[in-house]
MIDOTI-527170 format. One line per 3 residues: their letters; for each residue x, y, z of N, C-alpha, C. Coordinates in Angstrom, 3 decimals. Layout:
MIDOTI-527170
a	X:Y:Z:X:Y:Z:X:Y:Z  ...
END
This chain:
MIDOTI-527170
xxx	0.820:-1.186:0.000:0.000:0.000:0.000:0.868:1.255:0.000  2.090:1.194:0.697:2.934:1.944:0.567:2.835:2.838:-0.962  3.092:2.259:-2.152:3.377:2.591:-3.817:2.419:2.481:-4.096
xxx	1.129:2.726:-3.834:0.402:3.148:-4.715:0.104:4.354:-4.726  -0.401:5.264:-6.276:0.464:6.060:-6.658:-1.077:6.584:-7.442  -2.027:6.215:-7.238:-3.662:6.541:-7.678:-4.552:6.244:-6.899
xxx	-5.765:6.906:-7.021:-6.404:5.819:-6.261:-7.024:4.401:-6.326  -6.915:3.548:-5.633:-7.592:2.339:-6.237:-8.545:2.251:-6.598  -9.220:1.291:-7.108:-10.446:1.002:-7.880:-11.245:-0.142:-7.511
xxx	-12.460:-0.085:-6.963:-13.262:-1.751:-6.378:-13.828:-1.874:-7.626  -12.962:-3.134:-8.662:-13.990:-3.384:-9.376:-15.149:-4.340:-8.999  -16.236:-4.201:-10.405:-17.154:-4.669:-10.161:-17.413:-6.259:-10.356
xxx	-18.317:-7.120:-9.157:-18.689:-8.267:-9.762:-19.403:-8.813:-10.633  -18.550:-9.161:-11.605:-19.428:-9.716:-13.032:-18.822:-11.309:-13.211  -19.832:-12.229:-13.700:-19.609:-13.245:-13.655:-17.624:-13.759:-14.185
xxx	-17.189:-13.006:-15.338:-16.378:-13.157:-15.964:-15.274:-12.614:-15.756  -15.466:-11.729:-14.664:-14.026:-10.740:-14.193:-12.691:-11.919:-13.704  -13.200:-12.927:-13.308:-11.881:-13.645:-12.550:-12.531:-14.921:-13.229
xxx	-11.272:-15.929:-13.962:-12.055:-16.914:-14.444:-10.140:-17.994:-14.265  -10.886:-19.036:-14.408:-9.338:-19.754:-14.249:-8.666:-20.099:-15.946  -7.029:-19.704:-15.896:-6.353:-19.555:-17.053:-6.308:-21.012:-17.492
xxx	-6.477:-22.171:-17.236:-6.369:-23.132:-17.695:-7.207:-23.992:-18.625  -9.030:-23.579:-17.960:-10.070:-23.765:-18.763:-10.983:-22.976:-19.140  -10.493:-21.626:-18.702:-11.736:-20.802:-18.820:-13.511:-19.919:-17.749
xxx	-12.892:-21.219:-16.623:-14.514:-21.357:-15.960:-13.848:-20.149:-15.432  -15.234:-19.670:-14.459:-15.843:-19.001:-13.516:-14.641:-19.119:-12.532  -14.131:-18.286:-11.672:-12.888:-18.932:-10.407:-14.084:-19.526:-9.172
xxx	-13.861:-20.264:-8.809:-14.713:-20.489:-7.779:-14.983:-20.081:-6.593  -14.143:-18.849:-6.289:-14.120:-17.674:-5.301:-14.701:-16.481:-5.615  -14.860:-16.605:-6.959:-15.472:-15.112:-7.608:-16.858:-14.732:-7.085
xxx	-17.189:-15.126:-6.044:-18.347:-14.700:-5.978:-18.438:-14.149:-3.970  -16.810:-14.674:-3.686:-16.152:-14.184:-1.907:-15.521:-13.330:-2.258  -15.106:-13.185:-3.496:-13.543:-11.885:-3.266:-14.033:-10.619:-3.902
xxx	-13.475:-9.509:-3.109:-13.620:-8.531:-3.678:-12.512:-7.727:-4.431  -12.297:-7.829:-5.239:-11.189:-7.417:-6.477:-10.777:-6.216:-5.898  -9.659:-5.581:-6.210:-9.276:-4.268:-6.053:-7.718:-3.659:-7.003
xxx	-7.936:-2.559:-7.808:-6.881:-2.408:-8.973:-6.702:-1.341:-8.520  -5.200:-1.336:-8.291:-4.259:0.056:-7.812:-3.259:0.413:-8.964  -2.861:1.605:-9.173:-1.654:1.643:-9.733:-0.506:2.160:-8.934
xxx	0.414:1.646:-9.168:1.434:1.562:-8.462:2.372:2.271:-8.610  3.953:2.935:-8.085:4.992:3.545:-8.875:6.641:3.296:-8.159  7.083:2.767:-8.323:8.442:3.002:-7.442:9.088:4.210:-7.528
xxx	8.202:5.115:-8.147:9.452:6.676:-7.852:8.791:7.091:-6.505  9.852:7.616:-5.666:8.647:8.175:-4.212:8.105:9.791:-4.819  8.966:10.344:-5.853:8.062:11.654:-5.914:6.658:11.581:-6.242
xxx	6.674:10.861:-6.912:4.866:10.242:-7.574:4.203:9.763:-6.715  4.668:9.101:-5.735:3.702:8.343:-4.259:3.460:9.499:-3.428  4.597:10.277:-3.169:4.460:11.584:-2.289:2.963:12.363:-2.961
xxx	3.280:12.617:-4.434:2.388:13.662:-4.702:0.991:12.848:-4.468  1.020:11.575:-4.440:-0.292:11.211:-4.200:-0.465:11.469:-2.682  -0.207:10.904:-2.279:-0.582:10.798:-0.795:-0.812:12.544:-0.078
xxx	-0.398:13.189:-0.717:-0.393:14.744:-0.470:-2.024:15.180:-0.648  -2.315:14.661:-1.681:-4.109:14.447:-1.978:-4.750:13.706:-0.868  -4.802:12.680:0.007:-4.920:11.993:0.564:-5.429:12.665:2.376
xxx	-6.831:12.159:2.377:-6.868:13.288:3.793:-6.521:12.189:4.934  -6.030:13.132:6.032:-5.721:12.065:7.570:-6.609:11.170:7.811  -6.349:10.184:8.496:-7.522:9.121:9.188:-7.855:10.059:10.154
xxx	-8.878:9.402:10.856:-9.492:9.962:11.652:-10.432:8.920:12.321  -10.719:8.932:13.715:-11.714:8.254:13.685:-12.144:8.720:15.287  -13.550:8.337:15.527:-14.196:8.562:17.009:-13.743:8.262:18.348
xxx	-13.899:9.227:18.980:-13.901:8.483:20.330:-13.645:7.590:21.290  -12.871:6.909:21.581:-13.595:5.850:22.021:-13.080:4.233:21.237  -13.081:4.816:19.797:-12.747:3.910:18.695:-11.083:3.257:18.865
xxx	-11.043:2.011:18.241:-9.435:1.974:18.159:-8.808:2.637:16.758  -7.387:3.157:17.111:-7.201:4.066:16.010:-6.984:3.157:14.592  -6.975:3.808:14.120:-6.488:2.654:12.693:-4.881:2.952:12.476
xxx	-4.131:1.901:12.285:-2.664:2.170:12.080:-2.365:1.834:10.944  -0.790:2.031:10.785:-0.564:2.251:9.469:-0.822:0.921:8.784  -0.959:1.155:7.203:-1.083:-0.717:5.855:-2.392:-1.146:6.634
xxx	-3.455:-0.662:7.641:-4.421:-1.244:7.862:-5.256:-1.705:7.070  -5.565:-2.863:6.192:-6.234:-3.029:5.379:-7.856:-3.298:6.197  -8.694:-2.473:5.459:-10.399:-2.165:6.192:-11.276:-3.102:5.241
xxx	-10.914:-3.618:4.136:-11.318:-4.303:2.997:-12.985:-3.692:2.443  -12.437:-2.234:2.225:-13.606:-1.725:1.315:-14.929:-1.011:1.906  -15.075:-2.149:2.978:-16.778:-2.061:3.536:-17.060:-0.842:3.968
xxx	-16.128:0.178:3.689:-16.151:1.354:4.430:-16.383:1.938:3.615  -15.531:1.761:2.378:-15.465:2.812:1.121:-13.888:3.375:0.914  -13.192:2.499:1.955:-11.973:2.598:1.940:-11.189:1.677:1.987
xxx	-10.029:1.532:1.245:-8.774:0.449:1.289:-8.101:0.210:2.263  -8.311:1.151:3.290:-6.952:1.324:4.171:-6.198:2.096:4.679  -5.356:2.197:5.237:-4.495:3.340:6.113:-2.963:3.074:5.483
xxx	-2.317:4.177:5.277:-1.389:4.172:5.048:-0.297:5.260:5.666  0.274:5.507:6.047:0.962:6.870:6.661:0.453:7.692:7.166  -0.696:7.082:8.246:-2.178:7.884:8.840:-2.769:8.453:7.610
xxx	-2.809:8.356:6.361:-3.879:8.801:5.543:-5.207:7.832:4.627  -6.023:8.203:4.961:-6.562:6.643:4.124:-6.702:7.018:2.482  -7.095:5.697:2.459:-6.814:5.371:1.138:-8.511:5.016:0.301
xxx	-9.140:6.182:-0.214:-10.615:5.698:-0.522:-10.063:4.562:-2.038  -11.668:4.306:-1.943:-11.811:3.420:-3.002:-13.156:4.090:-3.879  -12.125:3.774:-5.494:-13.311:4.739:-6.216:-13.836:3.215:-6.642
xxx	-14.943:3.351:-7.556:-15.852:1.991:-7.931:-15.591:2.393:-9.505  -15.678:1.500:-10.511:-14.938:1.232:-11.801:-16.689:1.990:-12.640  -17.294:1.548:-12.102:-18.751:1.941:-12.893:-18.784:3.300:-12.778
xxx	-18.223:3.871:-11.550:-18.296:5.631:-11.360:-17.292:6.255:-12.509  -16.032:5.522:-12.802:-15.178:6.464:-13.223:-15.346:6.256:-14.614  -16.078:4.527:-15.022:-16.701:4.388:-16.717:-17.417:5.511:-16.944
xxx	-18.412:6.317:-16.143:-19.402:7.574:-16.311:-18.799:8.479:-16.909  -17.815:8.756:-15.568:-17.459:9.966:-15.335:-16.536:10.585:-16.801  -15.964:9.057:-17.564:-15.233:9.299:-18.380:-16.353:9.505:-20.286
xxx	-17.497:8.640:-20.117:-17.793:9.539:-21.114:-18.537:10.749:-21.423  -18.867:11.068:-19.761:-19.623:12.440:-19.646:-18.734:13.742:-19.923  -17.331:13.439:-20.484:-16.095:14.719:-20.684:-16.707:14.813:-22.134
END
């Protein structure tokens, strides 16, 4: 979580997104896992400038804090914690829109 360098992406479940390379079928987990596509970068200036976008965690009261590489797995709307900043998750159907509404 460290290098990633965009924000990630929850794609969506469709029968065909994950299928096994050998015959073709369905994976037989595809219907427990929730996919997730990051892009990545090994330069740190490019990770920096991301994470600069990136607002602090935060959380309530009372709550336990979230620490750093915390993976939250989505249910939140977020990937995770990384350098106290989290890490949202955009959804693949929002940004298909968003891209032919330019």
């Amino acid at each position: 979580m460290e290098i990633i360098s965009d924000f990630p992406v929850r794609l969506p479940r469709h029968r065909d997104i994950l299928t096994l390379p050998h015959n073709g079928q369905v994976h037989p987990l595809s219907k427990r896992l929730d996919l997730v596509a990051a892009v990545v970068s090994g330069r740190p200036s490019v990770v920096e400038d991301f994470h600069q976008r990136l607002q602090p965690s935060s959380w309530l009261p009372g709550e336990e804090e979230l620490s750093n590489s915390m993976i939250l797995h989505g249910g939140s709307g977020c990937l995770g914690v990384c350098a106290g900043k989290l890490l949202p998750l955009t959804h693949l159907k929002k940004l298909y829109f968003n891209t032919w509404s330019i």
